[in-house]
C-alpha positions in Angstrom: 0.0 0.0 0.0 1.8 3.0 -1.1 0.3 5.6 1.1 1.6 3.1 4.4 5.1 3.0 1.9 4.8 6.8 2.3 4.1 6.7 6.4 7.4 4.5 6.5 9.5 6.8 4.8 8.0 9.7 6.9 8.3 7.9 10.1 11.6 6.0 9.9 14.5 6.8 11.5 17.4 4.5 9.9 16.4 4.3 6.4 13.6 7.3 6.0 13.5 11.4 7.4 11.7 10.6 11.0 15.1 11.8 12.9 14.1 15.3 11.1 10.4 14.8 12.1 10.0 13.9 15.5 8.6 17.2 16.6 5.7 17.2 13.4 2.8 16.3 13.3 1.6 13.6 11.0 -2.1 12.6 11.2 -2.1 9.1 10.9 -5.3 9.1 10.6 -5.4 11.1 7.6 -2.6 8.5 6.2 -5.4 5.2 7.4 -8.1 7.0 5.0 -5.9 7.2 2.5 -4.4 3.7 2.7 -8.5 2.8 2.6 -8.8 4.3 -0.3 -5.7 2.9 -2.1 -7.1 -0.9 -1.4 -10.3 -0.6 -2.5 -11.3 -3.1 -5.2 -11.7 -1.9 -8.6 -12.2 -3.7 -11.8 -9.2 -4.4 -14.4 -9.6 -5.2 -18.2 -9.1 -9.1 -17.3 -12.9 -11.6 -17.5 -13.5 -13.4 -14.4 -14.5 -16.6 -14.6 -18.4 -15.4 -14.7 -18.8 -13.9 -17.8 -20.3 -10.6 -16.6 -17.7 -10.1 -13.9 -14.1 -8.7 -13.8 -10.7 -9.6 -12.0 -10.4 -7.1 -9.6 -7.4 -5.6 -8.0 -6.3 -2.7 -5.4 -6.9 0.5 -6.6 -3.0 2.1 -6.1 -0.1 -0.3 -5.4 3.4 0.5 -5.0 6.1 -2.2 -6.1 9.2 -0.4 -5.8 12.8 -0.3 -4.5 14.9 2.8 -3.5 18.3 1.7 -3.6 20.0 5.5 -3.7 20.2 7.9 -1.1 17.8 10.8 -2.6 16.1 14.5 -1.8 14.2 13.5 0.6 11.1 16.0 -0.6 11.0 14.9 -4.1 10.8 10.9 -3.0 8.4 11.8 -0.5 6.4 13.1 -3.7 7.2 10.4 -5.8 5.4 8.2 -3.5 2.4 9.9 -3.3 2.0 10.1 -6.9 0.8 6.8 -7.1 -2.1 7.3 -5.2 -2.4 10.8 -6.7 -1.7 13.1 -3.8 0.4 15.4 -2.8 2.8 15.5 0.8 2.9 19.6 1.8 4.6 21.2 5.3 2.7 23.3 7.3 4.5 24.6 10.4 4.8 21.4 12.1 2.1 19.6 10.4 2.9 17.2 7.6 -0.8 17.1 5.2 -2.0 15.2 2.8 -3.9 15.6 0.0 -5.7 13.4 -2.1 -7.0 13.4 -5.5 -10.6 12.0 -5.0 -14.5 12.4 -4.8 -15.2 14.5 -1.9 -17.7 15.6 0.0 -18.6 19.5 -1.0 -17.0 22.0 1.6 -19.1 25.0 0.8 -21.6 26.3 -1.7 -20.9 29.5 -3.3 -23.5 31.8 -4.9 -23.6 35.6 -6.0 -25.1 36.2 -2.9 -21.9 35.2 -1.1 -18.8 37.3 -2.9 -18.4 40.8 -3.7 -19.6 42.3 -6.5 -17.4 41.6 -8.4 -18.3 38.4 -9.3 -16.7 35.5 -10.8 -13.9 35.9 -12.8 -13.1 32.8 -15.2 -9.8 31.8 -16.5 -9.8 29.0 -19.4 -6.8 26.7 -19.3 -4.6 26.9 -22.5 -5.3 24.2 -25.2 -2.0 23.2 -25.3 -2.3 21.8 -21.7 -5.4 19.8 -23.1 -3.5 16.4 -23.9 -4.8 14.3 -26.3 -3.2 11.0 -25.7 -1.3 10.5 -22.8 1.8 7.5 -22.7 2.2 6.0 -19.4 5.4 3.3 -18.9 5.4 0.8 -15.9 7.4 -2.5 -15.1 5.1 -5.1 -15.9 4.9 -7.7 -13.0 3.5 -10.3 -15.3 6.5 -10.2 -17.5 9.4 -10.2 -15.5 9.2 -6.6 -15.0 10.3 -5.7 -18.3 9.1 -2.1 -18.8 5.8 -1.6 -20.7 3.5 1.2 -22.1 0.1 1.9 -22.2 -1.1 4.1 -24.2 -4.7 6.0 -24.9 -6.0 8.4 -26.9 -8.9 10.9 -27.8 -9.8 10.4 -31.4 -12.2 13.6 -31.0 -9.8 15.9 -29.1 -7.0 14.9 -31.7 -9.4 16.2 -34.4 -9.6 19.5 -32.3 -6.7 20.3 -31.2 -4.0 17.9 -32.9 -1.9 15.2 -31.5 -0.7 16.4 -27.9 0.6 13.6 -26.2 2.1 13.1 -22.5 4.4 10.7 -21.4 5.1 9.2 -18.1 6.5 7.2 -16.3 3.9 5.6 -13.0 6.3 5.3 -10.2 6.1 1.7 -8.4 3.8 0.7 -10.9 3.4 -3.2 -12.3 0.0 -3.3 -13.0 -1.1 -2.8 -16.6 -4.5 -1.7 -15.3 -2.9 0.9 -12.8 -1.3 2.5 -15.7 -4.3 2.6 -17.8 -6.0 3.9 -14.7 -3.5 6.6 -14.5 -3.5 7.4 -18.9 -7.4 7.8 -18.3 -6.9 10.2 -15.3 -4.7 12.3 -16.8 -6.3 12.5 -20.0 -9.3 13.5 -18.2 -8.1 15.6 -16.2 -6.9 17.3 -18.8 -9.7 17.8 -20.7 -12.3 18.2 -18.5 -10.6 20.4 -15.6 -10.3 23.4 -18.3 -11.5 26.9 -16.1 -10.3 28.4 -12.9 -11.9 30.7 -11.3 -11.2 33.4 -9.0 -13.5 35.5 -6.3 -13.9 37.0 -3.2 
């Protein structure tokens, strides 16, 4: 489970950065909803024996050896890339955050900001990828390295050929890094405006 891979690293003392953290916070509970999150079962491109079912897997896993002493922050971000989150200091807080569905914070209306108003911002199309590459050892085949690759026939029409490549840290799952093409590709396409208001 990589977010528990992530706790390790975080909490260690001999191998990881806990000597540097033993005065921070870090909300292990807030790492436990995560690590939830990462094993739930989700379906993969492989038939189950019933017809009408699917192999299922973990969501995020995390095959991977560190074998080199490395900045500390940019491993620590590695990491939680596979589950699609980012590690941030605050003070003497170490936080989380994940990319997932979440409950809605607050609801904001014209009766609640100035004014002013909203004020949209529409992402350049050149950030709009159309295909997206994504590489991963391949734990089925010796862990050779493999790609993946998807596309959007209708946003290649549109905007041209604007692929992505990457590479999924830890990953050996061909459905992981399908999982991962799809996410970017869609959140690419589909997370287009910004907005900004008081």
């Amino acid at each position: 489970n990589p977010a528990w891979i992530l706790w390790d690293l975080l909490t260690n003392d001999v191998y990881g950065i806990g000597e540097y953290l033993k005065d921070v916070n870090i909300d292990r509970w807030a790492f436990y909803k995560v690590a939830k999150y990462c094993d739930q079962l989700v379906p993969t491109s492989l038939p189950a024996s019933d017809a009408n079912e699917f192999v299922q897997e973990r969501r995020f896993s995390c095959n991977i050896l560190i074998q080199n002493a490395a900045e500390a922050y940019q491993t620590i971000n590695d990491i939680a890339s596979v589950f699609r989150s980012l590690v941030y200091f605050d003070n003497l807080d170490v936080l989380i955050s994940t990319n997932n569905l979440k409950d809605s914070v607050y609801t904001f209306t014209n009766d609640s900001v100035t004014s002013d108003g909203f004020s949209y911002i529409g992402s350049s199309y050149r950030t709009r990828f159309t295909a997206v590459k994504v590489g991963y050892k391949d734990k089925d085949d010796s862990f050779l390295p493999k790609y993946e690759y998807i596309e959007d026939p209708e946003g290649i029409l549109r905007f041209g050929l604007l692929q992505k490549e990457v590479t999924a840290v830890g990953c050996t799952s061909r459905d992981q890094a399908l999982r991962l093409a799809r996410w970017i590709l869609l959140t690419a396409n589909l997370e287009e405006e910004s907005v900004t208001f008081r």
